[in-house]
C-alpha positions in Angstrom: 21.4 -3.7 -25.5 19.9 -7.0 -26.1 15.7 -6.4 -25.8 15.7 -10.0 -25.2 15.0 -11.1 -21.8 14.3 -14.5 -20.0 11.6 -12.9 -17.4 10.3 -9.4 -17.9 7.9 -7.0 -14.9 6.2 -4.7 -16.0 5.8 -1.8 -13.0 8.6 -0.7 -10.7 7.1 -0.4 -7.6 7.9 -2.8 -4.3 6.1 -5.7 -5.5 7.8 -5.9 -9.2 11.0 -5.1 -7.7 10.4 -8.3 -5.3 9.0 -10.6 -7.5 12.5 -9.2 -9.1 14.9 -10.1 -6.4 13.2 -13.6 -5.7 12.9 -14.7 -9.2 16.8 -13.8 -9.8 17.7 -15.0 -6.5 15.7 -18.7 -8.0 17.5 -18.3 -11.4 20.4 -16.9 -11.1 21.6 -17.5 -14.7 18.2 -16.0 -16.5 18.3 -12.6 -17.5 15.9 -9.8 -15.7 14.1 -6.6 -17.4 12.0 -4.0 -15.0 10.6 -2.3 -16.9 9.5 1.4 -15.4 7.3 4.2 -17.1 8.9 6.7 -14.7 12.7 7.9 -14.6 12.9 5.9 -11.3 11.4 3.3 -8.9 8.9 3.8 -6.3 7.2 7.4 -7.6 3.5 6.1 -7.0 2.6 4.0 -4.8 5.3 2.5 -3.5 6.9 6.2 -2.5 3.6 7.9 -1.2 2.6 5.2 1.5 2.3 5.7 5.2 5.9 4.0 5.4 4.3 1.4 8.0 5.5 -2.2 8.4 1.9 -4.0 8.9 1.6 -6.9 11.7 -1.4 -8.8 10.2 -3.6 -8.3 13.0 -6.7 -7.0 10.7 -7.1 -9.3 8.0 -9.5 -12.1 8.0 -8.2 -15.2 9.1 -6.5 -17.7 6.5 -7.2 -15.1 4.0 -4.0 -14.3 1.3 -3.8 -10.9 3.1 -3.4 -12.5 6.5 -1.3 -15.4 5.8 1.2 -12.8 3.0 1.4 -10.2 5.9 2.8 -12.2 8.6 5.3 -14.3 6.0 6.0 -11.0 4.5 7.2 -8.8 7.7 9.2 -11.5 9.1 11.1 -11.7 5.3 10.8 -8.0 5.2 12.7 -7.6 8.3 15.4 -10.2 8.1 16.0 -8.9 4.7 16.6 -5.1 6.2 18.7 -6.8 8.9 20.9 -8.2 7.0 21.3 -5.4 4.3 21.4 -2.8 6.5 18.1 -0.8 5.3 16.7 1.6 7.5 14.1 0.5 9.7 12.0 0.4 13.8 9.8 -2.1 15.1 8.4 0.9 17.1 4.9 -0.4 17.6 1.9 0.6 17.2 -1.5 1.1 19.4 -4.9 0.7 17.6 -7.3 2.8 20.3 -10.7 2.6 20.8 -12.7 6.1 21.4 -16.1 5.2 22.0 -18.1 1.9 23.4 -18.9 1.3 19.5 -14.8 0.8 19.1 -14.4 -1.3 21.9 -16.6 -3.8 20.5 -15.0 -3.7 17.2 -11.4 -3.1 18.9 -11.8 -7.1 21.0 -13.0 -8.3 16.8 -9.3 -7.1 16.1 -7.7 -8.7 18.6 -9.5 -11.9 17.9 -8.1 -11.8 14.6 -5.2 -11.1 16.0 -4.9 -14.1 18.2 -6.3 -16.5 15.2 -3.4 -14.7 12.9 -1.0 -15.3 15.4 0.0 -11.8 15.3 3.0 -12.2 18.0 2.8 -10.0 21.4 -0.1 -7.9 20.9 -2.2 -7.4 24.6 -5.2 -4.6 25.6 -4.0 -1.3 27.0 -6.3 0.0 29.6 -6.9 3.9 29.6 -4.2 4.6 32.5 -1.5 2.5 30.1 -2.3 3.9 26.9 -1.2 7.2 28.7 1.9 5.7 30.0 3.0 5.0 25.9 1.1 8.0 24.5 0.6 10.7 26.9 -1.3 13.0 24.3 -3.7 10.4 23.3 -7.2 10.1 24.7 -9.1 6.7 24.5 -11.0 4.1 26.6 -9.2 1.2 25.8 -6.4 0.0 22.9 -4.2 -3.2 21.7 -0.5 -2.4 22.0 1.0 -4.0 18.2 5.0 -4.9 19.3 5.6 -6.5 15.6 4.5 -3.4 14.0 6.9 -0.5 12.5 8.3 1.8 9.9 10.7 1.6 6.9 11.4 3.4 3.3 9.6 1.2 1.0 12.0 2.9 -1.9 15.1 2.5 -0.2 13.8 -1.1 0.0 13.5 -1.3 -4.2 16.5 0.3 -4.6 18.3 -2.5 -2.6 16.7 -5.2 -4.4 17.8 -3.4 -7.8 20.9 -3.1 -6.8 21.1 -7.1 -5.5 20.0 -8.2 -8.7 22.3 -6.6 -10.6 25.1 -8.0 -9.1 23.9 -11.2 -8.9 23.2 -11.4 -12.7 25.0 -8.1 -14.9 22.3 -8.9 -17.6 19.1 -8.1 -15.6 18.4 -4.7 -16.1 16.4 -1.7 -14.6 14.8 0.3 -17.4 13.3 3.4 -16.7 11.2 5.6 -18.9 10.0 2.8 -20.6 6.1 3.2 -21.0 4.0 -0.2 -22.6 1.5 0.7 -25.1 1.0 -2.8 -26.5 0.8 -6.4 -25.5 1.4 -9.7 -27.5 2.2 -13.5 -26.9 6.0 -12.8 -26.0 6.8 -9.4 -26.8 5.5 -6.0 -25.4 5.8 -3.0 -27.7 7.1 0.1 -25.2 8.5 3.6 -25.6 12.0 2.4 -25.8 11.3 0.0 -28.4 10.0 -4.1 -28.7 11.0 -6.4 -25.8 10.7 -10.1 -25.9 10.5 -13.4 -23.0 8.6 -16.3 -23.0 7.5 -15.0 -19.5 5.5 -11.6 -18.6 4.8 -10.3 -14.7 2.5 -7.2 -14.5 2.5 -5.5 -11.5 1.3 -2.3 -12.9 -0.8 -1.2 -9.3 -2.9 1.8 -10.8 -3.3 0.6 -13.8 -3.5 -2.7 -13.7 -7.0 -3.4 -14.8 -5.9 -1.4 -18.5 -2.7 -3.6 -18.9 -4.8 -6.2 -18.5 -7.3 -5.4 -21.1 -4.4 -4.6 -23.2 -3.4 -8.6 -22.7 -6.6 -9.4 -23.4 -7.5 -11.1 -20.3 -11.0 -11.0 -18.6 -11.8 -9.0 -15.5 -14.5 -8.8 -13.5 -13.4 -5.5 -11.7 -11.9 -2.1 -12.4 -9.1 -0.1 -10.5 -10.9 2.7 -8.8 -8.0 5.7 -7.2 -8.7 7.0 -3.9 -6.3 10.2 -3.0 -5.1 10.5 0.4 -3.8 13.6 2.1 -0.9 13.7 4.7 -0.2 15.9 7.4 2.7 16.3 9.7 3.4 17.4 13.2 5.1 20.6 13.3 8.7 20.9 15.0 7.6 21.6 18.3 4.2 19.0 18.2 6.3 16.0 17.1 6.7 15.0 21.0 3.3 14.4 21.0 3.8 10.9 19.3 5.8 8.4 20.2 4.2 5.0 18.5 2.4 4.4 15.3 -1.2 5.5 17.0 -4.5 4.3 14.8 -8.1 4.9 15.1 -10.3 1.8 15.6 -11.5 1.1 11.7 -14.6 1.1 9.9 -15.7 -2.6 9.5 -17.1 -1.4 5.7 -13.9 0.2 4.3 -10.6 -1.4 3.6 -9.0 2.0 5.0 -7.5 2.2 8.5 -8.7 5.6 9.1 -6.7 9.1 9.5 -3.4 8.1 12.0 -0.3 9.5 13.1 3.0 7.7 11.8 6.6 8.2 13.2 8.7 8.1 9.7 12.2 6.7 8.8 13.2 10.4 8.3 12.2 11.9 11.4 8.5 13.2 10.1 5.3 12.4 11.9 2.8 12.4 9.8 -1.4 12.7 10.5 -3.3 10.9 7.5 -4.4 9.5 5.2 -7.5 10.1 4.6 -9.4 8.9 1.7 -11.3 10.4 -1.2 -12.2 9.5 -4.9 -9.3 10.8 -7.2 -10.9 12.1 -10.6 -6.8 11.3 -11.7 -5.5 7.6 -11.1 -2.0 9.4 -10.6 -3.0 12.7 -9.2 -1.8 13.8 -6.2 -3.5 17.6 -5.9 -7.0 18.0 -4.8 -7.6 19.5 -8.0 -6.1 17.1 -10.4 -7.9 15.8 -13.3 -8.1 13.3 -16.2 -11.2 12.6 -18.2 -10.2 9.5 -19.0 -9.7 8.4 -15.9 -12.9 10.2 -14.1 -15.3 9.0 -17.2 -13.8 5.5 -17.2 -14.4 5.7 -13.0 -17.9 7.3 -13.0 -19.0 5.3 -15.9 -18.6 1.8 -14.4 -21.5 0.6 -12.2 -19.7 -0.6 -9.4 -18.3 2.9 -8.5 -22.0 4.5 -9.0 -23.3 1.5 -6.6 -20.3 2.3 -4.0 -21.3 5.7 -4.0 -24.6 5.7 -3.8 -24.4 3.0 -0.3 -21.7 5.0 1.4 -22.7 8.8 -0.2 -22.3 10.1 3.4 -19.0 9.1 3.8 -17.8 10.3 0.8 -19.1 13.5 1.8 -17.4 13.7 4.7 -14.1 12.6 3.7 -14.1 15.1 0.8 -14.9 18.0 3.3 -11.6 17.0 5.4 -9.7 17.0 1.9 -10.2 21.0 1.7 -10.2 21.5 5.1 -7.1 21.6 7.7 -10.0 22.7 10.0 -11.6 19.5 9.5 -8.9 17.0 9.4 -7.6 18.1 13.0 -11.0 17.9 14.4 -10.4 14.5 13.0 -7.0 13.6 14.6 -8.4 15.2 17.8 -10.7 12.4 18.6 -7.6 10.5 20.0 -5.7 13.4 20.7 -7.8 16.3 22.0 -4.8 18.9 22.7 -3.8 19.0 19.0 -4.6 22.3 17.2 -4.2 23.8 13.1 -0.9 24.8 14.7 0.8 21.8 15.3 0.3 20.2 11.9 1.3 21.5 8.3 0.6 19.9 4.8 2.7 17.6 3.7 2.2 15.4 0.5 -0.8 12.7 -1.1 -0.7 9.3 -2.3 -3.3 7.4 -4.9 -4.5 4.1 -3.8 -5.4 1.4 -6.4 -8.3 0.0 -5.0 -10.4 -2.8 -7.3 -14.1 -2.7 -7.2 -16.3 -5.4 -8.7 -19.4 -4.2 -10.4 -21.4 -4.4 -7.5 -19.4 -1.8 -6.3 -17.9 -4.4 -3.8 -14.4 -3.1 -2.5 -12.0 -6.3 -3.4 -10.4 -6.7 0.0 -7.7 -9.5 -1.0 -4.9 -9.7 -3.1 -5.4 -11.0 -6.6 -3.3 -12.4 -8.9 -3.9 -14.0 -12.5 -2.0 -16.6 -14.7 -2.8 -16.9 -18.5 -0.5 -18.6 -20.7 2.4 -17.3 -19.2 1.6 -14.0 -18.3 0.7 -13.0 -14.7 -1.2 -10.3 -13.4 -1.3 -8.7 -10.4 -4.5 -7.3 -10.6 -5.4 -6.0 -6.7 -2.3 -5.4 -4.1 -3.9 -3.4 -1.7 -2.5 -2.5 1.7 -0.1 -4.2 3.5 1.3 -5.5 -0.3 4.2 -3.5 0.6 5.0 -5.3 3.6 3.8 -8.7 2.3 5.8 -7.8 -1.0 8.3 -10.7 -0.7 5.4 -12.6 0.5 3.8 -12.6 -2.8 6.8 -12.8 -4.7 7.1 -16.1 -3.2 3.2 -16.5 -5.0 4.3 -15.4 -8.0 7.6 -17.6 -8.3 5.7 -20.7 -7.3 3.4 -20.0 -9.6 6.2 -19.8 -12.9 
């Protein structure tokens, strides 16, 4: 095998693998590497997500994150039309609990209407009852566009597309990179070389960086979340994506239930500090990662504004007891017996040193190398969205 290549990505997870398929799709002569530390695509991030197709109806208005999500879904679902991956536009409904959610809830909806977010209306408490008749709430916005998919099965595809439009792209799995130079990357399976780099590295994207040399004002930061799921005899309880009304000072949407493409509904996640960018136990541990975190002054200074929720978030993470108490402020009837554990994910989540959560996607160009540096949630919806960025940008 030729370690020649005219484009090589760095990272296997949905938004490589897009930035793949569009790129080869553009050029279908040039020649592909993926490049994947993992023995397959889609073990981190891209496997351990809530599964949701996002609408758009949070983000602020004209921001990349609004105008990606929209673009994205609509590619995202014509693209699982026509290739026959697994998916439902089953809605969602974003309720408000408390007088304090109903103000923020009509916020949503305004950016909603600005974002254009198709179909969405207010649910009084009588018609939230008719859709969810185990939820409790004064008042909610019913999502139509929303939905759920397998974000692997997604990658897999566009491997597979890519291949066969051009036999000498390749996906490369266990291939670790430990260096970075103009036009070649040193790995575990050897020296690669293109005139053209993409690194969409997700957890560790701040390190490849450094290891390209570029400037950063920011550092990837992991925050674990927990999942639940309805037991066999509670899944009737759900019949919609269901979300809480957010906090306005955190870029998470809060503990929710989630139909899944498998059958699962799942409660979570929630989210605490992980002291292991990749670990997925409440226990695991890297000093590297945990000093690198703890060191940096941006994650002291988010700590020490939002110490309180920290706290509590971490109490929910080793306690069942806790985390229901949690999911029954929309649904009161739930108990410890009609959810079991289930799994965790690690979000990458940049900080700036101000300890300032990065809300919106960021990407960086330097001499012909790009980095994706933040893709937070919905990047896996929007991920043909900003492969679109990326393209235009080569």
């Amino acid at each position: 095998m030729s370690n020649k290549f005219d484009f090589i990505i760095v990272g296997g997870g949905i938004v490589g693998l897009a930035t793949a398929y569009k790129l080869q799709l553009k050029y279908p002569n040039k020649s592909i590497a993926i490049l994947e530390k993992e023995d397959a695509i889609g073990k981190h991030q891209t496997g351990r997500n809530s599964g949701v197709i996002h609408s758009g109806i949070y983000y602020t208005p004209n921001s990349y994150k609004a105008k990606n999500c929209r673009n994205g879904r609509e590619q995202l679902v014509n693209f699982s039309q026509k290739y026959n991956v697994r998916f439902d536009a089953c809605g969602k409904i974003i309720v408000a609990v408390t007088k304090n959610d109903v103000t923020v809830l009509e916020s949503i909806y305004q950016k909603g209407i600005e974002n254009k977010t198709p179909g969405i209306k207010f649910l009084t408490a009588e018609e939230i009852k008719e859709k969810e008749p185990f939820i409790v709430a004064q008042k909610a916005i019913y999502v139509p566009s929303a939905g759920i998919i397998d974000y692997v099965e997604v990658g897999q595809k566009f491997v597979e597309l890519i291949e066969h439009l051009q036999p000498k792209s390749k996906l490369i799995t266990s291939c670790k990179v430990t260096k970075v130079s103009e036009g070649a990357l040193e790995t575990s399976k050897g020296k690669f070389t293109s005139d053209q780099f993409i690194f969409c590295t997700g957890l560790f994207a701040d390190r490849i960086a450094k290891k390209d040399n570029v400037k950063i004002d920011l550092q990837i930061v992991g925050f674990r979340g927990d999942y639940y799921k309805l037991t066999e005899k509670a899944k009737h309880k759900i019949n919609n994506l269901v979300y809480p009304t957010p906090d306005i000072n955190f870029p998470f949407l809060g503990v929710h239930f989630t139909p899944m493409i498998n059958g699962d509904v799942e409660c979570g996640p929630n989210a605490v500090f992980s002291f292991k960018r990749e670990g997925y136990k409440n226990t695991s541990f890297s000093f590297r990662d945990t000093y690198q975190a703890l060191t940096f002054k941006g994650t002291l200074k988010l700590f020490g504004k939002h110490w309180r929720k920290g706290l509590d978030e971490y109490k929910r993470a080793f306690s069942k007891r806790l985390f229901v108490k949690e999911l029954q402020k929309m649904m009161p009837s739930i108990t410890k017996d009609d959810v079991e554990y289930a799994r965790a994910g690690v979000r990458a989540q940049a900080l700036d040193s101000h300890g300032g959560l990065i809300d919106d996607f960021k990407i960086v160009n330097q001499k012909g190398h790009i980095h994706v540096l933040n893709a937070p949630s919905p990047a896996a919806t929007s991920c043909m969205a900003i492969a679109d960025e990326i393209v235009s940008a080569i």
